[in-house]
N, C-alpha and C positions, 0 to 999 in steps of 0.2 A: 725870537724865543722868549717863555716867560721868565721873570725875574724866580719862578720859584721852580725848583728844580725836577725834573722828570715830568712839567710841563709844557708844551710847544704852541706858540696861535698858528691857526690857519684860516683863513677865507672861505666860506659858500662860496655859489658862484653870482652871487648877489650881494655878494660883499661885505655878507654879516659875518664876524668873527669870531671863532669856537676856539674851544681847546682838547688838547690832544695831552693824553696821558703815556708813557712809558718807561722803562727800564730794562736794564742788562742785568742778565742774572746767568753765573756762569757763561757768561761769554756768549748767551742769546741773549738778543734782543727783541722785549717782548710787548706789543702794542696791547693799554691797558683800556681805549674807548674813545670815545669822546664825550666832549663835555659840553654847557652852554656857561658856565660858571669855574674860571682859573681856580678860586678853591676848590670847586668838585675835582677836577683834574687832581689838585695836588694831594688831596685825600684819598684818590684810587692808588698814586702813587706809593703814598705811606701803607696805607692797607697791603700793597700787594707786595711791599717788602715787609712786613709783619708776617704774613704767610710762609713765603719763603724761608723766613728764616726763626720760626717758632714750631717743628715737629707736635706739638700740641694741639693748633686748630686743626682739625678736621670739618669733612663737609657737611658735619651737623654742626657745626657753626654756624651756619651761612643764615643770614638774616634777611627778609625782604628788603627792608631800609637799608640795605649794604651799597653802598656807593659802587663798586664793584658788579657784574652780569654773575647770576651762578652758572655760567658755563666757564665763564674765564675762573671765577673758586675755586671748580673743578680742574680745570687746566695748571691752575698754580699747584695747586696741592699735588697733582701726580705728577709734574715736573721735578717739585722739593725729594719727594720720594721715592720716584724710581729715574730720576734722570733722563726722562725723555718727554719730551714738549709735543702736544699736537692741540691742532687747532678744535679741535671736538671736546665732547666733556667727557674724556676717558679715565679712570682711576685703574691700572694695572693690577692685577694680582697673579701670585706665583702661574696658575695651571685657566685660569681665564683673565676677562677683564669687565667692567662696571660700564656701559656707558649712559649715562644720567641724563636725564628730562625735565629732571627737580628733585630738591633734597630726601624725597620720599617713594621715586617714581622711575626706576631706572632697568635698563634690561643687562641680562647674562651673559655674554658672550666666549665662544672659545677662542684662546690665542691665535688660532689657524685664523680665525677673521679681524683679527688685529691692523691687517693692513686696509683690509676692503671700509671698514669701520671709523678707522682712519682719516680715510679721504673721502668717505661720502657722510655727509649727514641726517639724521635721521628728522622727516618732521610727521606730523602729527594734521590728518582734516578728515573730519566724520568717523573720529575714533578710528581709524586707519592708519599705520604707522608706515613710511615710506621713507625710501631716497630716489635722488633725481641720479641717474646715468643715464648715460649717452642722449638728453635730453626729454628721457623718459621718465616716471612718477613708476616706483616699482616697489609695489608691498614686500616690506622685508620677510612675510611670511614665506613668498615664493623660494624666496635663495634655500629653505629647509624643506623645498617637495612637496608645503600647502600650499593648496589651489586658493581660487580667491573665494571659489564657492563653498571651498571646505569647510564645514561642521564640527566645533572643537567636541570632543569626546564620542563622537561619532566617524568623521574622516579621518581624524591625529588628536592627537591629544599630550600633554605636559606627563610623563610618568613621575615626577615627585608632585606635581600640581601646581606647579608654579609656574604660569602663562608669560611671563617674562625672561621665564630662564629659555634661551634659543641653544642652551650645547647642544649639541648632535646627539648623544649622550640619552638624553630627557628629551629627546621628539620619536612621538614611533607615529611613524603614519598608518591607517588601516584601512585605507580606500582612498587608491590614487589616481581614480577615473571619475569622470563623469555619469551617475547614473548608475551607480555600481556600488554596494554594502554588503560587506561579510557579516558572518553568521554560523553557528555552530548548527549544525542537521545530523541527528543520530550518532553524536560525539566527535562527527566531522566538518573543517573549516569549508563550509560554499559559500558562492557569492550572486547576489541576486541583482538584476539587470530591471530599470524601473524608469521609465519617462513622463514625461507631462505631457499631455494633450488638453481634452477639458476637464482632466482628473489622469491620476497617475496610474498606470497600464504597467504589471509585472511582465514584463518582457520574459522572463525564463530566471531559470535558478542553475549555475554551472559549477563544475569543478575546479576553473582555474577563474583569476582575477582577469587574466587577458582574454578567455572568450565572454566573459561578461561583457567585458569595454566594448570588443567586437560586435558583438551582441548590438549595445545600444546603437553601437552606427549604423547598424543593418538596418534598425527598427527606425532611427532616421529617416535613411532613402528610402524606406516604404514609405513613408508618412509623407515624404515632400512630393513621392513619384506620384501616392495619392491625392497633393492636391494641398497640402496644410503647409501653410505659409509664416512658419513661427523658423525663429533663428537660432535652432540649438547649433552646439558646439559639440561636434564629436573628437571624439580619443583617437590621439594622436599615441602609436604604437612606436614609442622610441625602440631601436633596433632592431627591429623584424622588417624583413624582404618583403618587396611588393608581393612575391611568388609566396611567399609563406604566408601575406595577410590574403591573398587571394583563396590559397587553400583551408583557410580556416573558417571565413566570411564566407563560403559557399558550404561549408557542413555545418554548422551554427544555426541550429532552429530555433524558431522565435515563437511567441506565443498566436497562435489564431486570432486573439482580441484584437491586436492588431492589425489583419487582414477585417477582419470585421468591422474596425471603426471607420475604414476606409471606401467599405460597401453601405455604410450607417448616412 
């Protein structure tokens, strides 16, 4: 152990020597990093009982040159304040929670995902924000019923405007199929059924969202039965009976152009 306190050495496995920062604060024990440098260790040390125990810094404090990660900042500070430690960078609030990316750059969440939020972390590759479960990379957009193909202001959209805010609250989806856009007609909501081939083919325009969806898969298995060898992805009809998707996928007319481009 090092001579200076809330310091530890420990070994690579090469036998180079680092240091390990921590302390107990109410009765956790909270691991502050490592280090390549016993003073850096013992400066995370002092910083992160400074936090702890000064109700005035907040996380616009937080300094690049901070000897300290701004996840762990974030982590001290919502421990000092609402008494519960988690390893992510979450700052609690009454009716949601904050979980931060950077002092500038953080998303909204409701308390109901407080746990999930939690335990999974969020990261960040090709402007796509995800967590890893059960081994898988899964756009946090999906857990709120946007596709990946989703179109903001088009598929769903933010109703206060703020793309970060995820409550349930301020998401309204408005086409949650593939191939499928509502629309007002004669002061009524339809929805209009659209694919790609060499160019995008109106499939029909219908009454409800689910014979749209229906729709598009119809006008799939024409297209593959004709011969087109492209890999769409049809609509998966949660809750509806094979017997009920049968009887509806057999009344569901589709547009001619697609018999057409099949004979083309």
């Amino acid at each position: 152990m090092s001579r200076l306190p809330g310091v530890y050495t420990a070994k690579k496995k090469d036998g180079t020597v680092y240091y390990r920062a921590s302390l107990t604060y109410r009765t956790k024990h909270i691991s502050l990093g490592s280090y390549e440098k016993e003073t850096q260790a013992h400066d995370a040390y002092l910083l992160a009982g400074h936090i702890l125990n000064d109700p005035l810094i907040d996380i616009s404090r937080f300094s690049s040159d901070s000897v300290l990660l701004f996840e762990k900042w974030v982590c001290l500070i919502n421990f000092r304040d609402n008494g519960i430690y988690f390893a992510n960078p979450i700052y609690i609030r009454p009716a949601f929670f904050y979980y931060y990316l950077s002092p500038t750059h953080f998303f909204i969440f409701d308390r109901d995902d407080l746990f999930y939020y939690a335990n999974h972390k969020i990261s960040c590759r090709g402007g796509h924000y995800f967590v890893a479960d059960y081994g898988m990379q899964l756009n946090i957009m999906n857990r709120y019923g946007i596709k990946n193909y989703a179109v903001l202001n088009k598929d769903y959209r933010f109703i206060n405007g703020n793309t970060n805010d995820y409550r349930y609250e301020n998401i309204e989806i408005l086409n949650s199929y593939h191939g499928v856009s509502s629309f007002y007609r004669k002061g009524k909501l339809s929805y209009k059924a659209k694919i790609h081939v060499k160019g995008n083919y109106t499939i029909g325009v219908y009454d409800t969202e689910t014979e749209a969806a229906i729709a598009y898969n119809k006008a799939i298995d024409c297209l593959i039965k004709g011969g087109v060898n492209k890999a769409y992805t049809p609509n998966y009809m949660e809750g509806m009976s094979p017997a009920a998707y049968a009887d509806l996928y057999a009344s569901i007319k589709i547009s001619p152009k697609i018999e057409h481009y099949l004979s083309e």
